[in-house]
TORPA-485208 format. One line per 2 residues: number of its first residue (from 1); for each residue x, y, z of C-alpha. Coordinates in nm, 3 decimals, padded with zeros to 5 digits, m for minus. Layout:
NUM	X,Y,Z; ...
// end
This chain:
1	m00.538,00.258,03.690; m00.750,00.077,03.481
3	m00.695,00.105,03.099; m01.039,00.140,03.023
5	m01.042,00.504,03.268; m00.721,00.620,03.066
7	m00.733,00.844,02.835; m00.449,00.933,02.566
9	m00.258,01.251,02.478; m00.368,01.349,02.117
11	m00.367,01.674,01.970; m00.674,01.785,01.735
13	m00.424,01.874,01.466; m00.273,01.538,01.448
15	m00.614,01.420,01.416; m00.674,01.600,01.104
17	m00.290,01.509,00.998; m00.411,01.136,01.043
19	m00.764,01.190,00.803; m00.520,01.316,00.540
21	m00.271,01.059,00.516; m00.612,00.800,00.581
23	m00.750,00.988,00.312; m00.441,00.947,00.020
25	m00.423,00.606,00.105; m00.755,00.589,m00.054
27	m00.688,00.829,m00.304; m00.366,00.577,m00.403
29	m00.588,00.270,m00.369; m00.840,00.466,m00.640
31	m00.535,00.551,m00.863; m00.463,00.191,m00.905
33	m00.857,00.094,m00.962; m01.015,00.062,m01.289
35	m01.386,00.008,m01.398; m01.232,m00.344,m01.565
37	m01.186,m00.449,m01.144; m01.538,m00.405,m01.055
39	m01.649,m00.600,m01.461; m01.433,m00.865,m01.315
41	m01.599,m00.911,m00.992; m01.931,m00.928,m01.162
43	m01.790,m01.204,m01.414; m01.662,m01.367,m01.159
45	m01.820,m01.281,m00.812; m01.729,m01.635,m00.573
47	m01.430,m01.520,m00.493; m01.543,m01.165,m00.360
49	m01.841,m01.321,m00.223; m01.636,m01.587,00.023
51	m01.408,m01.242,00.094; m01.720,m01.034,00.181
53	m01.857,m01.313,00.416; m01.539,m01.356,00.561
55	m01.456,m00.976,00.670; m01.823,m00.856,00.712
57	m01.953,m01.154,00.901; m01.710,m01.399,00.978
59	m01.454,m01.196,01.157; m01.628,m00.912,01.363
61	m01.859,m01.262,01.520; m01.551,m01.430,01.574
63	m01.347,m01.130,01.759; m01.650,m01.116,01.953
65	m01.614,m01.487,02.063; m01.242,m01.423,02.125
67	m01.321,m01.123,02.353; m01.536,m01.343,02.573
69	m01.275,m01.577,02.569; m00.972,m01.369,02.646
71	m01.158,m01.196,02.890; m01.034,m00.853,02.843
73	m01.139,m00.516,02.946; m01.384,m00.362,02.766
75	m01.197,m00.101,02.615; m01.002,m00.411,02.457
77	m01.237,m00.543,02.352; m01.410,m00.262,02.151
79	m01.112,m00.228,02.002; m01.037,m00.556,01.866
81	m01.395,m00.518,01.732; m01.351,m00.154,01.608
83	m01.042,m00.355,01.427; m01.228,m00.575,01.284
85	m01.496,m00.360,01.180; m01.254,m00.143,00.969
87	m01.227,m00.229,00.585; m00.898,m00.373,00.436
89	m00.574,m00.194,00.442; m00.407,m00.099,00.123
91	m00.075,m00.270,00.205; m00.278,m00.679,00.157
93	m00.158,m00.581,m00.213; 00.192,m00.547,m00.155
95	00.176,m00.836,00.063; m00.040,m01.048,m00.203
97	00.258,m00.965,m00.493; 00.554,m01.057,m00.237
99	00.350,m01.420,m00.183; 00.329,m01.470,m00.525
101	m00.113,m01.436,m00.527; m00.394,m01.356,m00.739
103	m00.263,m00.932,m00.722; m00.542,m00.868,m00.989
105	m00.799,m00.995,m00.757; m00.659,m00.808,m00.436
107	m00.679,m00.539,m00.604; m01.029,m00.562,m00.673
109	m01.171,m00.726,m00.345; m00.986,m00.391,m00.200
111	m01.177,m00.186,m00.422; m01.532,m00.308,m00.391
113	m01.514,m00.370,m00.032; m01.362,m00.020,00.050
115	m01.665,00.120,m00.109; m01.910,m00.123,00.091
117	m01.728,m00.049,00.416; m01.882,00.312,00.364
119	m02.202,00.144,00.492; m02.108,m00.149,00.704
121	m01.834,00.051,00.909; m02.036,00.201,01.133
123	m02.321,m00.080,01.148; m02.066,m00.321,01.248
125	m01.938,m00.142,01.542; m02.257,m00.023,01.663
127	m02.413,m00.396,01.645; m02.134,m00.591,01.775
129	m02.040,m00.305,02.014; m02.367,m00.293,02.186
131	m02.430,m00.664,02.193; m02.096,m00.704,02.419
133	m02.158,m00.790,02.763; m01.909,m00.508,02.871
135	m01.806,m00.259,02.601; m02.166,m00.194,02.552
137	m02.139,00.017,02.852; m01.897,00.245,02.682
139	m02.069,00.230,02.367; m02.353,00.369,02.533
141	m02.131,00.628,02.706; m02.000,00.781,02.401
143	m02.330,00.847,02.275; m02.212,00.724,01.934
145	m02.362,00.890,01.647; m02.430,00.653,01.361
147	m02.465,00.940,01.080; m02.194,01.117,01.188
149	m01.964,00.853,01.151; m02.092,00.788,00.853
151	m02.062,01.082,00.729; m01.686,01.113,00.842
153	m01.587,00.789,00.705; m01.744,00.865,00.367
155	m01.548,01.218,00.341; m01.224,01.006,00.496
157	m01.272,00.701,00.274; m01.535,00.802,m00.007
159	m01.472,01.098,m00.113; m01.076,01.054,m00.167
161	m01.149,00.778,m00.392; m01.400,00.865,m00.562
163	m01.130,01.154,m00.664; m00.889,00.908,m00.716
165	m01.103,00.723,m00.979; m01.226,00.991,m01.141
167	m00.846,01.077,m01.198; m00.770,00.716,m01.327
169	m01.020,00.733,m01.576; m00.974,01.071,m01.694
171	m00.551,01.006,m01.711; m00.476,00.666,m01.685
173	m00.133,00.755,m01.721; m00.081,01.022,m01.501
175	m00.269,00.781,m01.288; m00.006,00.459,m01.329
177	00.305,00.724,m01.263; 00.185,00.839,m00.989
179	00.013,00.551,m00.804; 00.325,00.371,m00.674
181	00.467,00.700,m00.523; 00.158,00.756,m00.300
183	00.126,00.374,m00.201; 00.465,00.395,m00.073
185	00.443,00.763,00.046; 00.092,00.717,00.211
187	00.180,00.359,00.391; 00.498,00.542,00.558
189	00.288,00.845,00.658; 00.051,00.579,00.851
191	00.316,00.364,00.985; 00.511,00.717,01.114
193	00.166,00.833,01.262; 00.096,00.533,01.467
195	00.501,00.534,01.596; 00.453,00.850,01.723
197	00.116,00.877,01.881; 00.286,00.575,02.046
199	00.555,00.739,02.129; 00.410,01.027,02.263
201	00.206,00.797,02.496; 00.499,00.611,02.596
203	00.434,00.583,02.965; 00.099,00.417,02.907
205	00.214,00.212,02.641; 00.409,00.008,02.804
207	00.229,00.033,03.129; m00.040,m00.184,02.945
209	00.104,m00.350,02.620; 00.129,m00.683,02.805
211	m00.226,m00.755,02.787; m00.248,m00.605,02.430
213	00.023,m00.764,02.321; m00.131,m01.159,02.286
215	m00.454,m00.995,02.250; m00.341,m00.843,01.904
217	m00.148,m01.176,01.833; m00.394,m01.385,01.858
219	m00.637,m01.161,01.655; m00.466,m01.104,01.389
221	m00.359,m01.465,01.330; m00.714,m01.600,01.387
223	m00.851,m01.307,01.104; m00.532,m01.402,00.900
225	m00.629,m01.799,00.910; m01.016,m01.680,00.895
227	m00.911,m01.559,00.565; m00.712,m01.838,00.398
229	m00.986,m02.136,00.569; m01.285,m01.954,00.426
231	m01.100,m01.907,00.072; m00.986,m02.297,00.078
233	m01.345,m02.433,00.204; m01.454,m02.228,m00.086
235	m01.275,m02.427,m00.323; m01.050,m02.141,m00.450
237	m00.703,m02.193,m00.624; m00.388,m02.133,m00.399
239	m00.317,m01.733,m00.582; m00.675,m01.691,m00.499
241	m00.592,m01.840,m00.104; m00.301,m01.606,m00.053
243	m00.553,m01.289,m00.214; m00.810,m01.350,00.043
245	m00.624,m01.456,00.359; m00.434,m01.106,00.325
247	m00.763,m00.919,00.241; m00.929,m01.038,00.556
249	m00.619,m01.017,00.787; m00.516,m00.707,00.713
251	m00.724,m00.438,00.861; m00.719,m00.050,00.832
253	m00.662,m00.028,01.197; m00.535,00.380,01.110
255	m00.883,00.479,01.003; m00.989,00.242,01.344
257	m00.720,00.476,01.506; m00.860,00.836,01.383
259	m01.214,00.714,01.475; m01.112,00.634,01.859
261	m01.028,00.991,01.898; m01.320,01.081,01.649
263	m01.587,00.925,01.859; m01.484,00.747,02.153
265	m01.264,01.011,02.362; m00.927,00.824,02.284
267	m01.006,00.612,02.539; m00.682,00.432,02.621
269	m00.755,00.034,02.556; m00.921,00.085,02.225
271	m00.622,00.343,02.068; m00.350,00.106,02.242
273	m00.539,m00.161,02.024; m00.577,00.010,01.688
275	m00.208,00.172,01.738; m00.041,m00.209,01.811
277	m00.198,m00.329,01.544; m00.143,m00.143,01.288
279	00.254,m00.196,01.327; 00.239,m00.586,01.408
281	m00.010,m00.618,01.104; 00.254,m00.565,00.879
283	00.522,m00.718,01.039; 00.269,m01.057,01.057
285	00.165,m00.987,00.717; 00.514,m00.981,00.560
287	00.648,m01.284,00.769; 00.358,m01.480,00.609
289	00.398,m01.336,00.221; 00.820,m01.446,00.292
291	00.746,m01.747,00.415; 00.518,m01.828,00.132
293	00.725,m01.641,m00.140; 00.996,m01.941,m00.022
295	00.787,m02.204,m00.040; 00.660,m02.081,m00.385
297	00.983,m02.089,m00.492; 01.149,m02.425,m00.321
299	00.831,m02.566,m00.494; 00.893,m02.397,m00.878
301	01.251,m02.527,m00.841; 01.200,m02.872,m00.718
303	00.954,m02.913,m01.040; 01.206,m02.802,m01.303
305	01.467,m03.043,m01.149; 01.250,m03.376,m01.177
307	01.039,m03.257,m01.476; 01.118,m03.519,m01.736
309	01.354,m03.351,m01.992; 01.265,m03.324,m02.377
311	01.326,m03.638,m02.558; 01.619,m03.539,m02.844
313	01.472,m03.530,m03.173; 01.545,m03.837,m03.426
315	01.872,m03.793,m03.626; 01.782,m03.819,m03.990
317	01.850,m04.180,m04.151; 02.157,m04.178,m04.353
319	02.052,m04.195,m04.733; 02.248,m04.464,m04.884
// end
């Protein structure tokens, strides 16, 4: 059977299980946002300017160019663009600390671009899905309803952290106690999600994982490398490198997941998509912070062994 004709068990309660843990993930990423993030992207906007280029243009134009050139089906494809299309996942912090980047800066490109994903979300997906020479045919078969999408990502996304910083600045630290328990507790809610709607679609999984399988590797190293090229041709310091190649590489592919049986009828190439990728995102993305956390440190130790050492200071003439 064709991937794009199957369809994929999924029960409407698990659907509204997935919108709540989607929804403290935001609420955790709020906890951990402060008005001083978004002051410090205004004093300082380059870097969140090359990171908003990068996700919002750069990397939905450039899935599109790897869908032509992959030649998948066209429920692949509008996956990998519904992927890209989806704002940054929380976890490119934890990821940006392990490396040893700029975590202040993460923390606010996650912030600001959450908010503006609101709004570009469903634009994204609607522009790039119906200017594809084949998943514009399911596009138009879904019917897809801009506001309504909009209005779901806003109450799935928005609303939670608007909550969440509204709690911040009302109890900073109830806010700082808490925040580190629902990272943790949210991220392993997602992770066990994805697992078992995969598991629970087992059959089809692997009936069609080969062809997703170097699809989603190759995406998510080219969005990965989109992200550290367009920091480094923007001049930007190596913490700033590692901020940005994490908060264009890592994608919430669970909110991509909850909209695929939102809007699009689970339809089986797109939620294979979403579900592969958000488990091999985090395996890629903590392979890359390790390997860099490494290097960091190879790199901070081979520059205390052959930095010159302190001349001694002058004994004190004898006084006759």
């Amino acid at each position: 059977m064709n991937i794009d004709d199957v369809v994929l068990n999924f029960a409407p309660g698990s659907l509204i299980a997935l919108n709540v843990v989607l929804g403290l993930i935001m609420f955790g990423i709020a906890l951990d946002t402060s008005p001083s993030d978004f002051r410090a992207v205004a004093r300082a906007p380059k870097a969140m300017l090359i990171a908003l280029l990068a996700q919002i243009v750069l990397l939905p134009a450039v899935t599109f160019g790897l869908t032509l050139l992959l030649n998948v089906q066209a429920s692949i494809a509008l996956g990998m663009l519904l992927v890209a299309a989806c704002p940054p996942g929380n976890i490119s912090q934890v990821l940006t600390y392990r490396s040893g980047g700029n975590v202040a800066l993460s923390v606010s490109m996650t912030a600001v671009a959450n908010v503006i994903y609101i709004f570009v979300l469903p634009l994204s997906i609607a522009f790039w899905g119906s200017l594809h020479p084949t998943a514009s045919e399911l596009v138009r078969a879904v019917s897809l309803d801009g506001w309504q999408m909009l209005l779901d990502i806003f109450l799935i996304i928005g609303l939670p952290f608007l909550v969440g910083f509204g709690i911040r600045a009302a109890w900073p630290r109830f806010a700082a106690r808490v925040q580190p328990t629902m990272r943790w507790v949210s991220l392993a809610g997602l992770v066990g999600f994805i697992v078992a709607a995969l598991a629970g679609n087992w059959a089809i999984f692997m009936a069609y994982i080969g062809v997703v399988l170097l699809a989603v590797f190759l995406h998510d190293a080219v969005a990965l490398g989109l992200g550290y090229a367009s920091a480094r041709l923007g001049g930007l310091g190596v913490r700033d490198r590692k901020a940005i190649t994490f908060e264009v590489g890592i994608r919430n592919a669970g909110l991509g997941l909850g909209l695929v049986f939102s809007f699009f009828g689970g339809i089986g190439g797109m939620a294979i998509v979403a579900g592969w990728w958000g488990i091999w995102d985090i395996i890629a993305g903590l392979t890359l912070a390790t390997v860099w956390a490494r290097r960091t440190r190879r790199a901070d130790a081979a520059a205390a062994r052959t930095a010159p050492e302190a001349d001694p200071a002058p004994e004190a003439e004898a006084t006759p």
